[in-house]
DSSP file (Angstrom, degrees, kcal/mol; ACC not computed):
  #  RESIDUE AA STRUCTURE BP1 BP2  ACC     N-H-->O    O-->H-N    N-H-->O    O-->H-N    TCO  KAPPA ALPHA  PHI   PSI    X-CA   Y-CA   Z-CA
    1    1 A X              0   0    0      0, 0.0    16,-0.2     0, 0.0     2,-0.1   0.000 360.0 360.0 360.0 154.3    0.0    0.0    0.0
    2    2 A X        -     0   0    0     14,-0.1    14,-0.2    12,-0.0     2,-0.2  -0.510 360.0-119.6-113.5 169.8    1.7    3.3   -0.9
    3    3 A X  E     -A   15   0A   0     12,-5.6    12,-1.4    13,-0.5     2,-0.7  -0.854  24.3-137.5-110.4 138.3    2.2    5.9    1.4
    4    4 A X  E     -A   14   0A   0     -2,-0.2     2,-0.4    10,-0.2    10,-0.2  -0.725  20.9-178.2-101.2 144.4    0.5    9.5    0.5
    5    5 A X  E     -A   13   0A   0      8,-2.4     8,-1.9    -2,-0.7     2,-0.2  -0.964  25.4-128.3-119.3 154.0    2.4   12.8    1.1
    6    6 A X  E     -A   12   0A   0     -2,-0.4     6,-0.3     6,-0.2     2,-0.2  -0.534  29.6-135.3 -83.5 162.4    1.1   16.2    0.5
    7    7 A X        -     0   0    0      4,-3.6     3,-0.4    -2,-0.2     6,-0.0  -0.540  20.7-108.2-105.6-172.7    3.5   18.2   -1.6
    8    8 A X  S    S+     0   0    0      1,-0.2    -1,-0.1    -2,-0.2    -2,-0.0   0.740 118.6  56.9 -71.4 -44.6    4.8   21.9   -1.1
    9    9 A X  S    S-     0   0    0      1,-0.1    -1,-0.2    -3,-0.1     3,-0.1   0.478 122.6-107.0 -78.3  16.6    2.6   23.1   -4.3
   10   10 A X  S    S+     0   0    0      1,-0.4     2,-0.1    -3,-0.4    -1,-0.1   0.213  83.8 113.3 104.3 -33.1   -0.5   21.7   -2.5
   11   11 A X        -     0   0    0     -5,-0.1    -4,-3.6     1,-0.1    -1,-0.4  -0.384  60.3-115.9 -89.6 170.8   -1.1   18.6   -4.6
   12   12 A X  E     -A    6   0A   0     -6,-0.3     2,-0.3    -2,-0.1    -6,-0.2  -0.711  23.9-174.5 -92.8 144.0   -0.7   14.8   -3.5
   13   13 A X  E     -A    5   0A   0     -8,-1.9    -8,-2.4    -2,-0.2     2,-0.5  -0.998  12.3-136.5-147.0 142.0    1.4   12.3   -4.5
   14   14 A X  E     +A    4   0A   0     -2,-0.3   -10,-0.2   -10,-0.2     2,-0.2  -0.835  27.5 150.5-102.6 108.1    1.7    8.6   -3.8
   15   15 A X  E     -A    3   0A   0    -12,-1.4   -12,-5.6    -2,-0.5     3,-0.1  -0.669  41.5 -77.7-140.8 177.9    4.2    6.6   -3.1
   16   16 A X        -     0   0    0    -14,-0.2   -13,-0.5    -2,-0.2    -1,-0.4   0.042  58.0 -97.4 -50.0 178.2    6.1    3.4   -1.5
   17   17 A X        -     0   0    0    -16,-0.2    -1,-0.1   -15,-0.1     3,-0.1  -0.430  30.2-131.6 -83.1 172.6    7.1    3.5    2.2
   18   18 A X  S    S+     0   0    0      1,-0.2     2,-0.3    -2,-0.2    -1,-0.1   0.496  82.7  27.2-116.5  11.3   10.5    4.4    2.4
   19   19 A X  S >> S-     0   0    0      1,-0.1     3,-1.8     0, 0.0     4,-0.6  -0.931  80.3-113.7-144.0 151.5   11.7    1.6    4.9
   20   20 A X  T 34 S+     0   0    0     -2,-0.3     3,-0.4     1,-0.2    -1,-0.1   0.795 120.0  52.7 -45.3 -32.3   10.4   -2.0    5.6
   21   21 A X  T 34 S+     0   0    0      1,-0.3    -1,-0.2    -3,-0.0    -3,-0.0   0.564  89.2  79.0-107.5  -3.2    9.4   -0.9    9.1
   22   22 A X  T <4 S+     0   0    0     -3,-1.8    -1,-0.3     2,-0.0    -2,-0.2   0.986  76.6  96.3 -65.6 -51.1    7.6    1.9    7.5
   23   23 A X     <  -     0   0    0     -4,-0.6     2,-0.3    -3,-0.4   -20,-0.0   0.267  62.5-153.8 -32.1 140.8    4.8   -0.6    6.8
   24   24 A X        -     0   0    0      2,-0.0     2,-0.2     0, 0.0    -1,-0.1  -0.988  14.8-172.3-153.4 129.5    2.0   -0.9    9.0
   25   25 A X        -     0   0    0     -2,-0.3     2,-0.4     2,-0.0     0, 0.0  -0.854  15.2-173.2-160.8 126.8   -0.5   -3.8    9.9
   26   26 A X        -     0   0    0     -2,-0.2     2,-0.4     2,-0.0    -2,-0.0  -1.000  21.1-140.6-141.4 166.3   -3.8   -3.2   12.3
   27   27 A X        +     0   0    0     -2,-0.4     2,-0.3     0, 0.0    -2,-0.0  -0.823  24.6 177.2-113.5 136.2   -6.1   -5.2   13.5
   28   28 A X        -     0   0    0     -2,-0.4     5,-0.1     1,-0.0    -2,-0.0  -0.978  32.2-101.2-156.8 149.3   -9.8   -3.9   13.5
   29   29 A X     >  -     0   0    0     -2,-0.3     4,-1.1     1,-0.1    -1,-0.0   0.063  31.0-105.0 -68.1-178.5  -13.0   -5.9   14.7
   30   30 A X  H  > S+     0   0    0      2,-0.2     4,-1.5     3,-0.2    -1,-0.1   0.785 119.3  47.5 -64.4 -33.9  -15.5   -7.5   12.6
   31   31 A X  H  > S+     0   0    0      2,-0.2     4,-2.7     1,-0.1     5,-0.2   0.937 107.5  60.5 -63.1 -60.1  -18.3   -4.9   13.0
   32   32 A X  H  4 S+     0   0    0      1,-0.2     4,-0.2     2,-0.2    -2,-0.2   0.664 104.2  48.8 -71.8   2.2  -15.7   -2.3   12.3
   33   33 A X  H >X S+     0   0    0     -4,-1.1     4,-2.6     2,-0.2     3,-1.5   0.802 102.3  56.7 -86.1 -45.7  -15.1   -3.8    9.0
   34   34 A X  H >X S+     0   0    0     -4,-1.5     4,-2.3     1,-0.3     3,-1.9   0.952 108.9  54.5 -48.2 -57.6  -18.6   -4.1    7.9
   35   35 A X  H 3X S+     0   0    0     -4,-2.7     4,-0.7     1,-0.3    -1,-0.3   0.460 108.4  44.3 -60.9  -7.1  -18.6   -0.4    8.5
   36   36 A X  H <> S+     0   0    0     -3,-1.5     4,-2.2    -4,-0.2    -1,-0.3   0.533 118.2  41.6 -79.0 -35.3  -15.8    0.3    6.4
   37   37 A X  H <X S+     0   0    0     -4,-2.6     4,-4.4    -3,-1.9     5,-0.3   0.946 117.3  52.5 -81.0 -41.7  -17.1   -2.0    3.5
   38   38 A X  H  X S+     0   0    0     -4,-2.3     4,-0.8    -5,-0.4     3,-0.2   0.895 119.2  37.5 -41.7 -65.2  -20.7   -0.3    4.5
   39   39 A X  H  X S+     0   0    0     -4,-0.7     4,-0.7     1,-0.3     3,-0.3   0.722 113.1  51.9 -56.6 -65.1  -18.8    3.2    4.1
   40   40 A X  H >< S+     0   0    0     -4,-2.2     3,-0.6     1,-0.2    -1,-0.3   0.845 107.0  57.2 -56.1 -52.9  -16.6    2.3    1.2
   41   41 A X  H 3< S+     0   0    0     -4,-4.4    -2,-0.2    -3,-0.2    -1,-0.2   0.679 109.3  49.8 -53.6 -22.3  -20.0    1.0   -0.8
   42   42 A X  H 3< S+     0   0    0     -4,-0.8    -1,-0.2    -5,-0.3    -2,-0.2   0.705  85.0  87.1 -92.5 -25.6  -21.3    4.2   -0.4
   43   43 A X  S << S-     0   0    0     -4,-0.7    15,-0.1    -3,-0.6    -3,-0.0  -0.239  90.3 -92.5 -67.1 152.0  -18.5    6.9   -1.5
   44   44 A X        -     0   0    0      1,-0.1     2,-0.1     0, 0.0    -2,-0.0  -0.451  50.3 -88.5 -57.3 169.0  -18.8    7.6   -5.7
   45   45 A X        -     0   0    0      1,-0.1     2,-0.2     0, 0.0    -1,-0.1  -0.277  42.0-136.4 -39.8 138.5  -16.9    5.7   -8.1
   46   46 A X        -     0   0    0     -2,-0.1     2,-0.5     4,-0.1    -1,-0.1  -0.715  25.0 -97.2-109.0-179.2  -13.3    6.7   -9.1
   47   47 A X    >   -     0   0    0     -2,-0.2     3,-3.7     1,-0.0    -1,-0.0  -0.802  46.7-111.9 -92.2 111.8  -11.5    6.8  -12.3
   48   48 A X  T 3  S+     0   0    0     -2,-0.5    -1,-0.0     1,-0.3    -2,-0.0   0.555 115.8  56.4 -36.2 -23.0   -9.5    3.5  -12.5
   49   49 A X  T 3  S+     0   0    0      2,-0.1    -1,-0.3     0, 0.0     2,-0.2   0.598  90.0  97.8-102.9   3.0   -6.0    5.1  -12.2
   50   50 A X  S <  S-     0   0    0     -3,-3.7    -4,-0.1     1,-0.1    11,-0.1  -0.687  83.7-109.0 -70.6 145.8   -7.1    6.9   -8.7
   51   51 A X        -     0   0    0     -2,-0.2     2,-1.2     1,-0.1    -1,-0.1   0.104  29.6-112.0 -59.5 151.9   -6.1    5.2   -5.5
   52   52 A X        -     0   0    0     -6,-0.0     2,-0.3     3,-0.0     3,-0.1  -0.876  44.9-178.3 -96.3 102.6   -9.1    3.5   -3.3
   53   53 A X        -     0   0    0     -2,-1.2     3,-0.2     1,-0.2    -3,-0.0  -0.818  24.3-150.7-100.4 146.3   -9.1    5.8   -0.3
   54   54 A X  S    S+     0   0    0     -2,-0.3     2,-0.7     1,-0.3    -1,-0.2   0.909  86.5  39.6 -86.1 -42.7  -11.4    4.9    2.2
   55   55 A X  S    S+     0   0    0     -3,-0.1     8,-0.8   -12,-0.0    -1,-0.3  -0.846  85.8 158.0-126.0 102.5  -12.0    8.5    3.5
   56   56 A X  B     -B   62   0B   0     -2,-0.7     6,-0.2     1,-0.3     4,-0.0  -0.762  46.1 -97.9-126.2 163.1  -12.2   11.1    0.7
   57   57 A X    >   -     0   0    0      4,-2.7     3,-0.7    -2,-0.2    -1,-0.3   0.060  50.2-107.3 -39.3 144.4  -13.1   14.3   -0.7
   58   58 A X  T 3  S+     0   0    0      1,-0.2    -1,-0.1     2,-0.1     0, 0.0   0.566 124.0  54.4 -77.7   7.5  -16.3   14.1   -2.7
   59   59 A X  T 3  S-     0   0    0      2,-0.2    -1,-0.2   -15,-0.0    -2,-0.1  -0.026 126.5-105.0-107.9  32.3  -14.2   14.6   -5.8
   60   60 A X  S <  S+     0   0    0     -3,-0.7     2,-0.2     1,-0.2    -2,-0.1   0.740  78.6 133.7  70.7  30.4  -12.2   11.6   -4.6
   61   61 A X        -     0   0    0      1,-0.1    -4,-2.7   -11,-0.1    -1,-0.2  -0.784  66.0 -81.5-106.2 142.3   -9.3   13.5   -3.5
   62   62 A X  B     -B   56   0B   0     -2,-0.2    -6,-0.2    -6,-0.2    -1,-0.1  -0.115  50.1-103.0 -62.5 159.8   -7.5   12.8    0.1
   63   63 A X        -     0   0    0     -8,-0.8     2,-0.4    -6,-0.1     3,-0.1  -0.078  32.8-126.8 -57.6 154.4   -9.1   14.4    3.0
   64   64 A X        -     0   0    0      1,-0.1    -3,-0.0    -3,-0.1     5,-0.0  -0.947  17.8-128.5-107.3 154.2   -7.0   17.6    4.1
   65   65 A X  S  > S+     0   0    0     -2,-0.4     4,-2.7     2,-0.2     3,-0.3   0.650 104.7  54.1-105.3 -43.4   -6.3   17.0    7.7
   66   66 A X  H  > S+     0   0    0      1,-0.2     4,-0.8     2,-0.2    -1,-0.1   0.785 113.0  42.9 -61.9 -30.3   -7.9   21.1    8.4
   67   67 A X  H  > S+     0   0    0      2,-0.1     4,-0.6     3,-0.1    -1,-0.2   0.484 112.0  48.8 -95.5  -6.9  -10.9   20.4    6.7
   68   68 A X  H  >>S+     0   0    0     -3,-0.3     5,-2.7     2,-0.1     4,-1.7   0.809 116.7  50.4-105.1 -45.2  -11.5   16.7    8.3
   69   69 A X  I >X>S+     0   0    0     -4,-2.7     3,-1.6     1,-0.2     4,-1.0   0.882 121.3  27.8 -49.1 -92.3  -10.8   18.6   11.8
   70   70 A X  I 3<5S+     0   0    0     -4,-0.8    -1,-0.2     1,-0.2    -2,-0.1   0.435 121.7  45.2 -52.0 -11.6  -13.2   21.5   11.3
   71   71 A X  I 3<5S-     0   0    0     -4,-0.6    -1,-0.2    -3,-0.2    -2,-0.1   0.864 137.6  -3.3 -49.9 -55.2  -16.0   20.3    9.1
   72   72 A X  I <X5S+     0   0    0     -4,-1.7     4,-0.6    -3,-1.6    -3,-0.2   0.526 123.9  57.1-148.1 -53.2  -16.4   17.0   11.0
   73   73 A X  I  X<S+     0   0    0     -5,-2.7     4,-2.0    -4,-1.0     5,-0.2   0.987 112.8  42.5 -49.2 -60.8  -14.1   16.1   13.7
   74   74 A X  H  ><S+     0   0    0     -5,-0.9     4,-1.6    -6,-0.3    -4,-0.1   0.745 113.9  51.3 -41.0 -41.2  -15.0   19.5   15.9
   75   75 A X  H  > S+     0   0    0     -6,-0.4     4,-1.5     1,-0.2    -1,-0.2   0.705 111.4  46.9 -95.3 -14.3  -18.5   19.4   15.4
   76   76 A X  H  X S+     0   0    0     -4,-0.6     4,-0.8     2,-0.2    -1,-0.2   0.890 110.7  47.8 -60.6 -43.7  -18.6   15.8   16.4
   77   77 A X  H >X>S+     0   0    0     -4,-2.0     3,-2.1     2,-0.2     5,-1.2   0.963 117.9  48.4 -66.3 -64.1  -16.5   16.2   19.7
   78   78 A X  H ><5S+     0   0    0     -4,-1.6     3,-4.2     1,-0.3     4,-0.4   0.747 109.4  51.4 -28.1 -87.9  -19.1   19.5   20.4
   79   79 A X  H 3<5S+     0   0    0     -4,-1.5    -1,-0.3     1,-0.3    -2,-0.2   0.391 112.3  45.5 -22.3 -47.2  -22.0   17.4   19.6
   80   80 A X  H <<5S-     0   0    0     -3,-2.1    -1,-0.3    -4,-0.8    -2,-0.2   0.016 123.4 -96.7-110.0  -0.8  -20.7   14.6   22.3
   81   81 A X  T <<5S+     0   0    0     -3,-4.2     2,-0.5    -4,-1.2    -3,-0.2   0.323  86.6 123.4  89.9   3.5  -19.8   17.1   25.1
   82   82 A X      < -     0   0    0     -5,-1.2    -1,-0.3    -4,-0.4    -2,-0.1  -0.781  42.1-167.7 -82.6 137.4  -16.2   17.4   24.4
   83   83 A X        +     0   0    0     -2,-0.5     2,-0.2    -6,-0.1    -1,-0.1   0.639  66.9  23.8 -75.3 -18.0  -14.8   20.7   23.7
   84   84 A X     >  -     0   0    0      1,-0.1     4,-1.1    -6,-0.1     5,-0.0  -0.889  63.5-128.3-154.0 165.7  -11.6   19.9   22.4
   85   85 A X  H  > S+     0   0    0     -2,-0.2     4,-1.7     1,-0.2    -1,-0.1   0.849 115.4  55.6 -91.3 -26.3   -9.6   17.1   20.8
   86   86 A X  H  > S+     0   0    0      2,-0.3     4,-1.6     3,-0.2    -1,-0.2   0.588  98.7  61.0 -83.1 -34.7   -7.0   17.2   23.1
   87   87 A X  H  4 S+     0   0    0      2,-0.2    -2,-0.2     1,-0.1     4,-0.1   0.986 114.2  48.6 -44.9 -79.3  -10.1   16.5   26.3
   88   88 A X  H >< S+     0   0    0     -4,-1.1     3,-0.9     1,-0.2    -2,-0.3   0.770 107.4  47.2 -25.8 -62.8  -10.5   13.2   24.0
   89   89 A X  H 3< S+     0   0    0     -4,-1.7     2,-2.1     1,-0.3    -1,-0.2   0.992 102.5  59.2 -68.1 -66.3   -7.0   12.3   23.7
   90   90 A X  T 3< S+     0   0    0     -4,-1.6     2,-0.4     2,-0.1    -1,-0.3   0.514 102.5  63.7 -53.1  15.4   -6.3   12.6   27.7
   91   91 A X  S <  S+     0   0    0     -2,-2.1     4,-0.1    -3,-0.9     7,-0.1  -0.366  82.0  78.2-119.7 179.5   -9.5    9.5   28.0
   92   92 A X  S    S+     0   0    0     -2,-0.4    -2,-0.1     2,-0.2    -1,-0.1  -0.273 100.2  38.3 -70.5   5.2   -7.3    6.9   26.1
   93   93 A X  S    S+     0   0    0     -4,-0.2     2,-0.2    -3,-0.1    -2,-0.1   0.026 109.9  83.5-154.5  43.4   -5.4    6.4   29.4
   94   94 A X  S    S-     0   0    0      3,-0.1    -2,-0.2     0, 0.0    -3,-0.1  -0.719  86.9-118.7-110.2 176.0   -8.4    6.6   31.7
   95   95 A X  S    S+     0   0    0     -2,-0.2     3,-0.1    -4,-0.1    -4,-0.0  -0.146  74.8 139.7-103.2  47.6  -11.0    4.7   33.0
   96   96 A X        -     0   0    0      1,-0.2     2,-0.3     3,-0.0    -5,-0.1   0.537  64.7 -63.0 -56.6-158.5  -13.3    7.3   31.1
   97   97 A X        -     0   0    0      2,-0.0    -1,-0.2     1,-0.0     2,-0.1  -0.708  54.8-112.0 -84.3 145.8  -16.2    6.7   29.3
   98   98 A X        -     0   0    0     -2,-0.3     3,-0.1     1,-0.2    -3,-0.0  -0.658  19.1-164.3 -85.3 158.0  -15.9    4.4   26.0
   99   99 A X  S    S+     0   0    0      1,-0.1    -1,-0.2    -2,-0.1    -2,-0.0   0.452  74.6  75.2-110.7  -3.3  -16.5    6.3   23.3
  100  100 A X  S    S+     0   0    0      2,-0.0     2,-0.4     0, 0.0    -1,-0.1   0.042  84.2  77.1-104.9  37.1  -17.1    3.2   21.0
  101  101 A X              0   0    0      1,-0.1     0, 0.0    -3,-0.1     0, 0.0  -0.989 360.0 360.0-123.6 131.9  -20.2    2.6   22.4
  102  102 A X              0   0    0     -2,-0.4    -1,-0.1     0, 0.0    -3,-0.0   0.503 360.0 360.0-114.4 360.0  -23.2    4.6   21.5
C-alpha cells in the first residue's frame, strides 16, 4: 500500500514506504469492517487510475487534515460534550467513558 504525502505546491502524491518498518498492519473488529465495507460502498466511483481511499473528498481527493478537523471532527467532539480534541485524547489512558459505544 503506498504511502500519501502532500507536496509543497499543494497537490498529493503517492508513493512506496520508504523503509520495511515503515509498513504498517492493524487489527480492526469484525463490526468495524462491515462499517468500512458499508462506508466504502457508499463513496462515488473513481476513475481506474485513482487510488481506493477509504476516506475522501467528494471529488475523490484525500481528505486535508484542516478540513476533516473542522468540518467534521470539531463538530462531532461538540456534539458529544467534548470541547476539544485534546479533552479526547487525555480518555485513552483513563478509565473514562468508551466512546465506542453509543
Amino acid at each position: 500500500m503506498p504511502t500519501l504525502y502532500r507536496q509543497k505546491d499543494g497537490g498529493w502524491r503517492f508513493e512506496a514506504p520508504k523503509t520495511k518498518r515503515s509498513y504498517r498492519s492493524i487489527s480492526i473488529t469484525p463490526g468495524l469492517l462491515d462499517e468500512l465495507k458499508a462506508h466504502a460502498a457508499s463513496q462515488p466511483p473513481l476513475e481506474l487510475s485513482e487510488p481506493d481511499l477509504v476516506f475522501r473528498s467528494d471529488k475523490g481527493t484525500p481528505l486535508d487534515s484542516t478540513n476533516l478537523l473542522r468540518r467534521y471532527l470539531r463538530p462531532a467532539l461538540k456534539a458529544a460534550g467534548y470541547p476539544s480534541l485534546h479533552q479526547v485524547s487525555r480518555l485513552a489512558g483513563t478509565e473514562g467513558p468508551n466512546l465506542t459505544e453509543g
